[in-house]
C-alpha positions in Angstrom: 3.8 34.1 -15.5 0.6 36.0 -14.9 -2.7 34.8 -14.5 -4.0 35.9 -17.5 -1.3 34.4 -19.6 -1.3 31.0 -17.6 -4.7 30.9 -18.5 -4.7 31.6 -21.9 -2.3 29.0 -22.6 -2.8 26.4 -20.3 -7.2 26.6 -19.1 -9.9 26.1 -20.8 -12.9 28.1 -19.6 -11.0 30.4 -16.9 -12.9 32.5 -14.8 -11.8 35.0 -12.1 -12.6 35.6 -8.5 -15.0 38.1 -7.9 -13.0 39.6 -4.8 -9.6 40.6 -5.0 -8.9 39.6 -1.7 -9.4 36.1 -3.1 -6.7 33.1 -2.0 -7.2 31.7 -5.6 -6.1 33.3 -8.9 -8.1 31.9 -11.3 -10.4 28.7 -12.3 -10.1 26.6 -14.9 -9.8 22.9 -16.8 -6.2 22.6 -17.6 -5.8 21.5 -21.3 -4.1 17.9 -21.9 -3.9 17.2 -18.5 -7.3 17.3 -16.5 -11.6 17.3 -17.5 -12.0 19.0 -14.1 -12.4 23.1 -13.7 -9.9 23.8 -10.7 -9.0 26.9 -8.6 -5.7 27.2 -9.0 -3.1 29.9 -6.7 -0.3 31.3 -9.5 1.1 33.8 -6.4 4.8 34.1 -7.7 7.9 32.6 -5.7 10.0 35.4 -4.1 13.3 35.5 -2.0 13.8 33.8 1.1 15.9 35.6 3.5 19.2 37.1 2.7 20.0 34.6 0.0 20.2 35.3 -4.2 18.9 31.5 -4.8 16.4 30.5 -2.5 13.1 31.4 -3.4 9.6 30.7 -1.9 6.5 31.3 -1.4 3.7 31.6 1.7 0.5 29.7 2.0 -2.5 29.1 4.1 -4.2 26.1 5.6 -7.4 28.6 4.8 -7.0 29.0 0.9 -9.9 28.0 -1.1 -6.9 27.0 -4.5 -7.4 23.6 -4.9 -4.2 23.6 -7.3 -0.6 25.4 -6.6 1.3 26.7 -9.2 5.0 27.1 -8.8 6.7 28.6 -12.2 10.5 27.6 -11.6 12.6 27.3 -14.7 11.6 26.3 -17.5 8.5 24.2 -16.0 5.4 24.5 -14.3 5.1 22.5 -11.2 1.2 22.2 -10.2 0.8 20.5 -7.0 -2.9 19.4 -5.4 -3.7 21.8 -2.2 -5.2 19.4 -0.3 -2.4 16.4 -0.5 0.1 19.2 -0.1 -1.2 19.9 3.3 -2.1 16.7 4.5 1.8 16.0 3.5 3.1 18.7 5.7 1.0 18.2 8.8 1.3 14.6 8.6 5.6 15.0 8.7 5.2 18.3 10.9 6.9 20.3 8.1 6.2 24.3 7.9 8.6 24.1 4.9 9.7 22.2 1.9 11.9 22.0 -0.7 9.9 21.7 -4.5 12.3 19.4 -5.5 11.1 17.2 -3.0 7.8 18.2 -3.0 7.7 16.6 -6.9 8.9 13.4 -5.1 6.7 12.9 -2.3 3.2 14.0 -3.9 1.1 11.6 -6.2 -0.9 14.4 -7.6 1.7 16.6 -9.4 1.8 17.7 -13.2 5.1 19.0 -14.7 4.5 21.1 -17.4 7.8 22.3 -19.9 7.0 25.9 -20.7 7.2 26.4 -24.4 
């Protein structure tokens, strides 16, 4: 899913950076679910390694997202930035499965695409 079309259907008031070097994709209050305008990071998953179906995706300790969107399935999985770090330096992880990423965050909305 693109930017643009996450946040036509899902944002209310997006707004875009004004670099294109920027670590977030777009801002906005996510309808149903939120009163808040966040930044959120759509970057897509891609392959890991040599595999067909293991997919991932790289981030930063530097980003300025405060929301991570993974698109996997038929569901978006929006994670918050800052519990999602504190959860990997806290267990020493540099990587992490999103199944159990749903698990071990509070802060995590599934959305079923329609």
């Amino acid at each position: 899913m693109t930017p643009k079309q996450f946040a036509k259907k899902y944002l209310i008031n997006p707004k875009w950076p004004k670099s294109k070097n920027s670590t977030w994709d777009v801002k906005g209050t996510l309808k149903n679910h939120s009163n808040k305008a966040y930044k959120f990071d759509l970057k897509p998953l891609k392959p890991v390694g040599q595999t067909q179906n293991l997919f991932g995706k790289k981030g930063s300790f530097k980003t300025k997202a405060e929301k991570i969107v993974y698109d996997y399935d038929n569901r978006l999985i929006i994670v918050d930035v800052e519990e999602f770090h504190l959860y990997l330096l806290t267990n020493k992880l540099n990587k992490i499965y999103l199944n159990d990423l749903i698990e071990k965050l509070e802060w995590t909305i599934l959305i079923i695409k329609s």
